[in-house]
C-alpha positions as CSV (number, residue, x, y, z in Angstrom):
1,X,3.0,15.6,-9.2
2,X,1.7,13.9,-12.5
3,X,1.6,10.1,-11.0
4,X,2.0,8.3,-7.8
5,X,3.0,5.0,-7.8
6,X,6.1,5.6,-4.9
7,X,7.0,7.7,-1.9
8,X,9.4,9.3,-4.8
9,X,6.8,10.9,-6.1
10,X,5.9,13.3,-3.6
11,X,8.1,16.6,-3.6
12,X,8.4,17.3,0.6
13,X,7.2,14.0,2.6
14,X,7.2,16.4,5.8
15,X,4.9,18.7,4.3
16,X,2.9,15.9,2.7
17,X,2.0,14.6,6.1
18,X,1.3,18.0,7.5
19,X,-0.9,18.7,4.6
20,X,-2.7,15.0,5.5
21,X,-3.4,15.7,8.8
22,X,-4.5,19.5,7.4
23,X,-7.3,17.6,5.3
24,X,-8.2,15.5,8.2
25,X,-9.3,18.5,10.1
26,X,-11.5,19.8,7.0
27,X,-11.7,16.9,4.3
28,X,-13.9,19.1,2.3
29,X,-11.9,22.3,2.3
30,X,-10.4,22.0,-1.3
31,X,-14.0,20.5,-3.3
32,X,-13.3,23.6,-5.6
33,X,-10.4,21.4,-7.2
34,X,-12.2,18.2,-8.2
35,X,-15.3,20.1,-9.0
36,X,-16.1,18.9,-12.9
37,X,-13.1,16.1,-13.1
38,X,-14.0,12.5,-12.9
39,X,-12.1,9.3,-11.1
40,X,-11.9,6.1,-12.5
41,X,-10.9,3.3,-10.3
42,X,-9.6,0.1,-11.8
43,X,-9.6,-2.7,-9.6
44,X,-8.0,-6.1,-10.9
45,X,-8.1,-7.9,-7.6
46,X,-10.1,-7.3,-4.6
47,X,-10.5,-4.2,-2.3
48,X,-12.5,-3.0,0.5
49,X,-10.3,0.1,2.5
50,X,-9.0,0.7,-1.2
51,X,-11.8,1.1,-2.8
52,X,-13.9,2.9,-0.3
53,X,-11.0,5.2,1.2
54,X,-9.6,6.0,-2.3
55,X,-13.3,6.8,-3.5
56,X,-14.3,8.5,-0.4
57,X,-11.3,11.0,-0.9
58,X,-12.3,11.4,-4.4
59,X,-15.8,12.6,-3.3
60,X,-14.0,14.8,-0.8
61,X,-12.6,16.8,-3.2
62,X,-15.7,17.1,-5.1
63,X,-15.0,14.6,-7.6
64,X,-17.4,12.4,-9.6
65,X,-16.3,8.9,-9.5
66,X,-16.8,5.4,-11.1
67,X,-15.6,1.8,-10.4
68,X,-14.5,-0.5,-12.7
69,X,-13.8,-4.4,-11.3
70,X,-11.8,-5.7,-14.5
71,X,-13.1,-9.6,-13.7
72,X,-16.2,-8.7,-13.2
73,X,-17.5,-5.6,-15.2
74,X,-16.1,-5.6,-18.3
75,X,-14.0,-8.1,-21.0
76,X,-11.2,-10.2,-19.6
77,X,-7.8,-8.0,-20.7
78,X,-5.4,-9.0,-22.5
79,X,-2.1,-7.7,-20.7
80,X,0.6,-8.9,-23.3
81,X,1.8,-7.2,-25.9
82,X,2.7,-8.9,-29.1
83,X,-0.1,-11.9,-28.6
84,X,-2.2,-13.5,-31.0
85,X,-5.3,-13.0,-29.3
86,X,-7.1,-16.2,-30.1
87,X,-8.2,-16.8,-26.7
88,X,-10.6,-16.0,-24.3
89,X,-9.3,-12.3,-24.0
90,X,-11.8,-10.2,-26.5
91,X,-9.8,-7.1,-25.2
92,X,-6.4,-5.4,-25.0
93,X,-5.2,-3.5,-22.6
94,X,-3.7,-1.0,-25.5
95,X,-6.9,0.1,-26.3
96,X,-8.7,0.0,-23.3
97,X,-6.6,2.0,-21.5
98,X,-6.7,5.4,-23.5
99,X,-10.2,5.0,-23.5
100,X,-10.8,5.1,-20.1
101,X,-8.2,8.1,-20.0
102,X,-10.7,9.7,-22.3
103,X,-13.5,9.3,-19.7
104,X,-11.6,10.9,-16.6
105,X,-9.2,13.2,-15.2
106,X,-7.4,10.8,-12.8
107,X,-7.4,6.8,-12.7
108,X,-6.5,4.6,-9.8
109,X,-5.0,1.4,-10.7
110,X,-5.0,-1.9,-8.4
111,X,-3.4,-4.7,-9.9
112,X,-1.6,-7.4,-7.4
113,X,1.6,-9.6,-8.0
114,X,0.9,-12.5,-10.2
115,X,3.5,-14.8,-9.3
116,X,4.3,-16.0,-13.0
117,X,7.4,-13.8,-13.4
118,X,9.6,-12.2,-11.2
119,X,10.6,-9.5,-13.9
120,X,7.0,-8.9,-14.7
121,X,6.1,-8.2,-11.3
122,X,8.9,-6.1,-10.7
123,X,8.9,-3.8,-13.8
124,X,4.9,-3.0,-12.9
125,X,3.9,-4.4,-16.7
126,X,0.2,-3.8,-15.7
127,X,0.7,0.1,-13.6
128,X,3.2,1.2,-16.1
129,X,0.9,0.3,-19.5
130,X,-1.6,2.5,-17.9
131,X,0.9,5.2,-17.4
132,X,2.0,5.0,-20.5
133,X,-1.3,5.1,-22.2
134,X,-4.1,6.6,-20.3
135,X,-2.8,10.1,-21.4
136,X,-4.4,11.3,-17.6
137,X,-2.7,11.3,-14.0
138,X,-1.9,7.2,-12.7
139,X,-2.5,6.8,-9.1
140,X,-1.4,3.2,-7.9
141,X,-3.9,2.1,-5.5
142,X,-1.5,-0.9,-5.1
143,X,1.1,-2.4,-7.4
144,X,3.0,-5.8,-7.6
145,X,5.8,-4.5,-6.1
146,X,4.4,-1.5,-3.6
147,X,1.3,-0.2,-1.9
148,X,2.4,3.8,-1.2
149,X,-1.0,4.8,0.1
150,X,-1.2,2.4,2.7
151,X,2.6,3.5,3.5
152,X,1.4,7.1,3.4
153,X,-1.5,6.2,5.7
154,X,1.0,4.4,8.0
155,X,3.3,7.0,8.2
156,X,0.1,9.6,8.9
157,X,-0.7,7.2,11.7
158,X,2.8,7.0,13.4
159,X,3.4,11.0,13.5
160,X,0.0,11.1,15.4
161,X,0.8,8.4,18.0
162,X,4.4,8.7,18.3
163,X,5.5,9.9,21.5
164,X,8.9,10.6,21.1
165,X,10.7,12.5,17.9
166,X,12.6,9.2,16.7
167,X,10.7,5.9,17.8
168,X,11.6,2.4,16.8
169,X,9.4,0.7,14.0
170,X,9.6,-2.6,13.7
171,X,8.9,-4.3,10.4
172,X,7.9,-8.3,11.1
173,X,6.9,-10.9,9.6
174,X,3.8,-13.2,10.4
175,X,2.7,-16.5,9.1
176,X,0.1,-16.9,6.7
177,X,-1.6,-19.6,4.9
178,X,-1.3,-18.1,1.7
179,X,1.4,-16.9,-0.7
180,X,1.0,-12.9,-0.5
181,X,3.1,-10.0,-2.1
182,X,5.9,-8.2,-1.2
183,X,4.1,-5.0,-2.0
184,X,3.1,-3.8,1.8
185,X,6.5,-4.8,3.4
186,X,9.1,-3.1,0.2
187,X,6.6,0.0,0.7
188,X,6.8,0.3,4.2
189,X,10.4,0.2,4.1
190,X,10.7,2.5,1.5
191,X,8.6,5.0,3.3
192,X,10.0,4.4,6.8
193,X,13.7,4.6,4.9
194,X,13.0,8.6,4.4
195,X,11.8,8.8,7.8
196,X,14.9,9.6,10.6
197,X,12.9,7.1,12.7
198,X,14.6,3.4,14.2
199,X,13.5,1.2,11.8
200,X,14.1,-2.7,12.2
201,X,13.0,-5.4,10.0
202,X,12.6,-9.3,11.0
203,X,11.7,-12.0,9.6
204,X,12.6,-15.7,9.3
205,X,15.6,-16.6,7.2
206,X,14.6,-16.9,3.5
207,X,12.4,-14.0,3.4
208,X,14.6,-10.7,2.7
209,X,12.6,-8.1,0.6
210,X,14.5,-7.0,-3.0
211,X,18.0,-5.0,-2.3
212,X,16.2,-2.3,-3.7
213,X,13.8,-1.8,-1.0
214,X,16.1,-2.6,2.2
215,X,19.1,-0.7,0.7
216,X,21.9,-0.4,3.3
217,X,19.3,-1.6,6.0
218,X,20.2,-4.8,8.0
219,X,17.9,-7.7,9.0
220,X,17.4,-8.8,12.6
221,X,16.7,-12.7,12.4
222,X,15.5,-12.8,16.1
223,X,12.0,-11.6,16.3
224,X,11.7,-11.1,20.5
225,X,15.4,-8.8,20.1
226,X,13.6,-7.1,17.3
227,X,11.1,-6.0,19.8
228,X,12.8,-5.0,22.5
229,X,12.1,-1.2,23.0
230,X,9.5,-1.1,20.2
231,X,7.6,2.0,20.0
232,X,5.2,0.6,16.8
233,X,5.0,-3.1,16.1
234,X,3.5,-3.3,12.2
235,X,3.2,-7.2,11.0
236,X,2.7,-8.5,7.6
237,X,3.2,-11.3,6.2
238,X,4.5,-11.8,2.4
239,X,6.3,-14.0,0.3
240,X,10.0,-15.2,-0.4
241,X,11.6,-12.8,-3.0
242,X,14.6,-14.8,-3.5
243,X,12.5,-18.3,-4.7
244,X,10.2,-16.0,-5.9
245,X,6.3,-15.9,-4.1
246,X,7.3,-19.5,-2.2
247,X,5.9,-20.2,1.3
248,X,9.1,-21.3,2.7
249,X,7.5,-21.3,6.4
250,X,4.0,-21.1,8.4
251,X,5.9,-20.9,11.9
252,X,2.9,-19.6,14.5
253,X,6.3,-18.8,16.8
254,X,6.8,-15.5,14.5
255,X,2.6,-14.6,15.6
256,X,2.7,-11.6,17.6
257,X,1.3,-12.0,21.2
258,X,0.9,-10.2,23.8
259,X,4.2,-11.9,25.4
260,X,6.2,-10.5,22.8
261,X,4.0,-7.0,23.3
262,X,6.0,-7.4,26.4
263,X,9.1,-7.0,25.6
264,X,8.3,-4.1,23.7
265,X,8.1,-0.2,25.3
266,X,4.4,-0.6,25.6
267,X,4.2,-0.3,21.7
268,X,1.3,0.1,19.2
269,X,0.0,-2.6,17.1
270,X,-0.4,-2.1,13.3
271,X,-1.4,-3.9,10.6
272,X,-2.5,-3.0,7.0
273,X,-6.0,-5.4,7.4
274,X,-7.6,-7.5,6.2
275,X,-5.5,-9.5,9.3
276,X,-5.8,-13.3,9.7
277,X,-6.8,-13.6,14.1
278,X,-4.4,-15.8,15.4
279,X,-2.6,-16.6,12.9
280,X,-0.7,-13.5,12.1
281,X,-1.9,-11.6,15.4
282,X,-3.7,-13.3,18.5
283,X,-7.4,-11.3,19.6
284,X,-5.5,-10.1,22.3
285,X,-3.5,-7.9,21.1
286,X,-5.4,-7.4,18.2
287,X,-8.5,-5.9,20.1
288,X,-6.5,-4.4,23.4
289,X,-6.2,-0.6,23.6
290,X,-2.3,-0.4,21.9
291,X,-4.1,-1.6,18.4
292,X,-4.3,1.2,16.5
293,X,-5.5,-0.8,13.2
294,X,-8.3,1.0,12.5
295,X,-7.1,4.4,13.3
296,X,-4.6,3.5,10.5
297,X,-7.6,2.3,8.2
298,X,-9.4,5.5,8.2
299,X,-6.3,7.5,7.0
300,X,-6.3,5.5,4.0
301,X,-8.7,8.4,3.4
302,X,-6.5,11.0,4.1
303,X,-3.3,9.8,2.6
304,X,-5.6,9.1,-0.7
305,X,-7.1,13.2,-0.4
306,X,-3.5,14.0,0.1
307,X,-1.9,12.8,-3.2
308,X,-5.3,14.0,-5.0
309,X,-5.3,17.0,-3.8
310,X,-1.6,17.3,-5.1
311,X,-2.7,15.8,-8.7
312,X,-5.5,18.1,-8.7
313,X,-3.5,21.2,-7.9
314,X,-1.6,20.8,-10.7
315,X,-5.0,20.0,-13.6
316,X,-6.1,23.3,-12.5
């Protein structure tokens, strides 16, 4: 594996989770690989399980690594090509990028949605330049469009609660004061999608993820039928797609309570945090004993030594 930005990237996805859960039982079995090579990790927008799961792994493996915050470290980028840069961008994105590859073996990337385009967003025009450029492995430590390590770390999570072969996974959506990306719910669905597990999404009318993503995989529009029989409840709010990064509703109806926990077959609650309390989730279910959200946060770690470990394999 040269770059991860998808679940497309990784060879077996069975043997990638085994491998997680491997790692989990000795995180510092495989230092000998990192040993010497350098991280760089490029953050664009904020992070906290990001930044200090993705490093964490880094250091794991033995790695040396270094943090760059883009608004706050260094120039303001220029991300356009073919600009006359007469503004208040000293610094191109053309050049900066092979010189960071020039300081490191690998570089995570974490650039959000910006909302300005549609076809920006969605053909990565930040993650691919540094692919293109950087002339080292590309880890997406999110994208505009997808968030794989968090969907590797959910599907890490599920195999080690699940208690049957196939359970249902339901996808929903939550309200939310802000417009957020469709990155966590497309990569969820892509991830679950090579899973043979139940997976149903829901979400108000207005709100269907890219064709791309949901593929041949039909929406449920009634949130208490999406739940009945749950096995895994994972909520997330995002976005219209169709009138593109809209908030078309803030309907506390589609917050997940412990009513709707009801209907469910005594499921587990997940969320990919930072979570809005009673707004997206109430305390109740958020803080009872089928919350599993932080269980999930720490195999951000794992999911992160996973693909690393892959990369690294392969610079040897």
């Amino acid at each position: 594996m040269r770059h991860f930005t998808s679940v497309y990237d990784i060879p077996d996805l069975k043997k990638a989770v085994e491998m997680a859960r491997e790692i989990k039982k000795n995180p510092y079995g495989y230092q000998h690989l990192g040993k010497n090579k350098t991280m760089v990790l490029i953050f664009f927008d904020s992070s906290l399980r990001t930044r200090l799961s993705t490093q964490k792994a880094a250091m794991n493996l033995g790695m040396n690594t270094m943090v760059l915050n883009v608004s706050q470290d260094g120039w303001s980028l220029e991300t356009e090509l073919g600009v006359v840069m007469d503004g208040d961008k000293p610094e191109h994105l053309r050049e900066a990028i092979p010189v960071i590859g020039t300081y490191c073996d690998v570089i995570g990337v974490r650039a959000f949605a910006r909302f300005e385009s549609k076809e920006d967003d969605y053909r990565e025009k930040i993650l691919q330049q540094f692919i293109d450029f950087a002339g080292v492995p590309v880890v997406s430590m999110e994208a505009a469009t997808r968030h794989p390590l968090q969907s590797f770390a959910d599907l890490i999570t599920i195999e080690e609660f699940k208690t049957k072969p196939k359970p249902k996974v339901v996808l929903t959506w939550a309200p939310h004061p802000k417009a957020l990306p469709q990155a966590v719910p497309n990569s969820f669905v892509e991830w679950m999608r090579q899973t043979d597990y139940e997976l149903v999404v829901t979400h108000p009318e207005g709100y269907e993820l890219a064709p791309e993503f949901m593929g041949d995989l039909k929406v449920e529009y009634d949130q208490n039928k999406a739940f009945e029989g749950a096995d895994f409840i994972y909520a997330k709010n995002w976005s219209a797609y169709g009138e593109y990064g809209k908030i078309l509703s803030k309907d506390m109806n589609w917050t997940v309570t412990m009513e709707k926990m009801k209907l469910t077959n005594n499921a587990r609650f997940m969320h990919c945090l930072p979570v809005r309390r009673n707004m997206i989730v109430t305390d109740e279910v958020l803080d009872s004993d089928r919350s599993i959200v932080v269980q999930e946060a720490e195999n951000r770690v794992y999911s992160a030594q996973t693909v690393l470990k892959m990369i690294l394999e392969k610079l040897v």
